[in-house]
C-alpha positions as CSV (number, residue, x, y, z in Angstrom):
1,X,0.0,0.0,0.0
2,X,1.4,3.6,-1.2
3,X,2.0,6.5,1.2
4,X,-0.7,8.1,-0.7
5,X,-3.4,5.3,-0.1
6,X,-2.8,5.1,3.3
7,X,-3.3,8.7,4.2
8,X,-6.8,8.3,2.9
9,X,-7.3,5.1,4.7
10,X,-6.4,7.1,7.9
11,X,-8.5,10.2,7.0
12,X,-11.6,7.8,5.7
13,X,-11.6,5.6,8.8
14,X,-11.1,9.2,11.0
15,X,-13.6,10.2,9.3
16,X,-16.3,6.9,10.1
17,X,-16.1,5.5,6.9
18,X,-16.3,1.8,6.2
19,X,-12.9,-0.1,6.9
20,X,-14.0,-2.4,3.8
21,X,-14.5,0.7,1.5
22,X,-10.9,-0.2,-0.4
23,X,-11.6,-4.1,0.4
24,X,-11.8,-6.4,-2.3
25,X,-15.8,-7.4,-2.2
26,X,-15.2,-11.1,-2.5
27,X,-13.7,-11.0,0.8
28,X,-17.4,-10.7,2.1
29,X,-19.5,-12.1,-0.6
30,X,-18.7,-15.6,-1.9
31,X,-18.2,-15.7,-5.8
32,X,-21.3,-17.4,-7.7
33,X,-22.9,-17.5,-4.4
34,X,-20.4,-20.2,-3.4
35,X,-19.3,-21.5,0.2
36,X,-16.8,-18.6,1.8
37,X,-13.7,-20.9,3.4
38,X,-12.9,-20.9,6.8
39,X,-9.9,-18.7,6.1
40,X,-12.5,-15.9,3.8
41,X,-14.4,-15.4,6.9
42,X,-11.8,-14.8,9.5
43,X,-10.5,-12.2,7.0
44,X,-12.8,-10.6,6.4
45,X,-14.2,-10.7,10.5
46,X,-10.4,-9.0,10.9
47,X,-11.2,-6.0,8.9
48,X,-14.8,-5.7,10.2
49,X,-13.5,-5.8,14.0
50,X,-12.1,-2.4,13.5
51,X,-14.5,-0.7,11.6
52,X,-15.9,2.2,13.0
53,X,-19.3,1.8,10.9
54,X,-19.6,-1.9,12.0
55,X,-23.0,-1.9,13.9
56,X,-24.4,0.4,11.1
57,X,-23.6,-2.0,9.0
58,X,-25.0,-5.1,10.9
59,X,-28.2,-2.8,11.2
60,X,-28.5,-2.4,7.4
61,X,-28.3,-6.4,6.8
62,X,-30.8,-7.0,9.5
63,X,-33.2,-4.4,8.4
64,X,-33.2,-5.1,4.6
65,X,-32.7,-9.1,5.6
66,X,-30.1,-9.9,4.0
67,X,-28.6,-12.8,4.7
68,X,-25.6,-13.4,2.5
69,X,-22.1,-13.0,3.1
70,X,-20.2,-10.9,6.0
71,X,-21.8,-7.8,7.5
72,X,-21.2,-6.2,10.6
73,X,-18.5,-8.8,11.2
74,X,-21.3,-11.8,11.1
75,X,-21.8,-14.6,9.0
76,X,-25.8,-15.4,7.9
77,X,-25.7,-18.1,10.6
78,X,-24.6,-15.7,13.4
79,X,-27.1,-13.3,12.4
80,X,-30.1,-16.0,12.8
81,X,-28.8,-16.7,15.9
82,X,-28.5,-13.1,17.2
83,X,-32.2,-12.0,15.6
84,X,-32.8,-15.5,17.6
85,X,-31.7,-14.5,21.1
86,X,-33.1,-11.0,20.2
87,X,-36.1,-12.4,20.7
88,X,-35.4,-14.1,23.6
89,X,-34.4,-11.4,25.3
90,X,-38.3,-10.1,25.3
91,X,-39.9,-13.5,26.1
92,X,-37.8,-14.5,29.1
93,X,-39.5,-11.6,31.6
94,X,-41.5,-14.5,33.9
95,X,-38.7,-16.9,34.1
96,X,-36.4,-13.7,35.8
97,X,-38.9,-12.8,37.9
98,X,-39.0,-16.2,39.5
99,X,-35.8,-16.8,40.0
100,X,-35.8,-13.2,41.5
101,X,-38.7,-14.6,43.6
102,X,-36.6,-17.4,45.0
103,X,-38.4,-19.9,43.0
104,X,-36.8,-22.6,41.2
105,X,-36.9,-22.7,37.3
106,X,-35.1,-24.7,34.9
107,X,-33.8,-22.8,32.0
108,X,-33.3,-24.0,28.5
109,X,-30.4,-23.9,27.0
110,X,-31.4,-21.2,24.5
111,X,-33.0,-19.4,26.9
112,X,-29.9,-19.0,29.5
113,X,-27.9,-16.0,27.3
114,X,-30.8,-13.9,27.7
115,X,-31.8,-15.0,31.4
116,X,-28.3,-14.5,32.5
117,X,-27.8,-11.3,30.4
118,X,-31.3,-9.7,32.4
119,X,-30.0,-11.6,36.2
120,X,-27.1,-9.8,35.2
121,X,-28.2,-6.1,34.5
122,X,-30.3,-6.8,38.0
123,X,-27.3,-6.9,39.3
124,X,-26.7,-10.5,40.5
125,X,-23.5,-12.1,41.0
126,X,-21.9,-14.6,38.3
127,X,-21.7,-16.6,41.3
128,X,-25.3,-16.2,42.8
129,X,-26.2,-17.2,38.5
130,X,-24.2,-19.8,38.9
131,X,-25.9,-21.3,41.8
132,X,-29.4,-20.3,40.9
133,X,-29.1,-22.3,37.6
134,X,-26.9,-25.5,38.2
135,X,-24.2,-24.0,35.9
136,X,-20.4,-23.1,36.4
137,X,-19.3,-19.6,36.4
138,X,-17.7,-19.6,33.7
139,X,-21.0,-21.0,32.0
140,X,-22.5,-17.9,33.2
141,X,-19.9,-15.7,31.8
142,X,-20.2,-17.2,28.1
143,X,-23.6,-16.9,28.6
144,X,-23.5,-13.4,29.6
145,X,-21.8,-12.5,26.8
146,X,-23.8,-14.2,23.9
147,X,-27.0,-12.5,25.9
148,X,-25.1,-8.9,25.7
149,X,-24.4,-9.3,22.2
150,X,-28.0,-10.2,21.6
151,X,-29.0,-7.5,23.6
152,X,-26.8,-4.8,21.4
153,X,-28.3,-6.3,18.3
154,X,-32.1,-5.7,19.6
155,X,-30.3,-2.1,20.2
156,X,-29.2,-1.2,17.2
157,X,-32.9,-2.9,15.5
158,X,-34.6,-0.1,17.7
159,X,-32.6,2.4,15.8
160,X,-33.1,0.8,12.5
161,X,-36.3,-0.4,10.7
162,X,-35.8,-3.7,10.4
163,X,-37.6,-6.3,8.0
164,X,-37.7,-9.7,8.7
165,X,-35.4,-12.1,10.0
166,X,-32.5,-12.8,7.9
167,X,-33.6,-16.1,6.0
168,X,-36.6,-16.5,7.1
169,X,-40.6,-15.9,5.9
170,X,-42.1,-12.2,6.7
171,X,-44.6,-13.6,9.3
């Protein structure tokens, strides 16, 4: 990369613009609507990790439902399971409020991201999660974080407009 190239890099990405701008767009879309390799997606995950416009751009694959190729850093698969746990996050209210009661519950596996990500915000311990749901804290703390990442993406869909979820049927 030239001197010259770079500077506008610098000032583009100063500037918010899209770290992929200059990117080469096979890197996120696969040729022929092929299979991107293992080594495509990491790649291009790389470049989307320091983008200043990555949530926009998340938003804008969500909200049109698009659900090919890397956007926002996620692949179509991550991006079902994030509109998934979205979703979660709303339909989970009854089990925290018994296990804020006292009361034991058992918790699905899907449902535990967004259970621990609202026990969290309530202010419980990773410990006291731990306890409450038969799980090891460090259970609790992957949990946690797949339930705050769901909980950006419902976020950013509250600024947006979004469609339908990617790859599925409008309902």
């Amino acid at each position: 990369m030239d001197e010259q190239h770079a500077a506008r890099r610098r000032r583009r990405e100063e500037a918010g613009g899209p770290a992929c701008r200059d990117a080469d767009p096979g890197l996120f879309f696969p040729p022929d609507g092929g299979t991107m390799t293992s080594g495509q997606v990491s790649r291009a995950k790389a470049l989307c990790q320091a983008c200043p416009v990555q949530q926009a751009c998340l938003t804008i694959a969500v909200s049109f439902g698009d659900s090919n190729g890397i956007w926002g850093g996620t692949t179509p698969g991550e991006r079902r399971r994030l509109w998934d746990q979205a979703a979660r996050l709303r339909s989970v209210a009854s089990i925290v409020t018994d296990l804020a009661a006292g009361r034991t519950v058992t918790v699905a596996a899907l449902d535990r991201p967004a259970v621990v990500y609202h026990l969290t915000t309530a202010g419980w311990a990773t410990e006291r999660i731990a306890g409450a749901l038969g799980i090891s804290p460090a259970t609790v703390d992957a949990a946690y974080q797949r339930g705050r990442s769901a909980a950006r993406f419902a976020a950013a869909l509250s600024r947006g407009s979004p469609g339908k979820a990617p790859g599925r049927s409008a309902a």
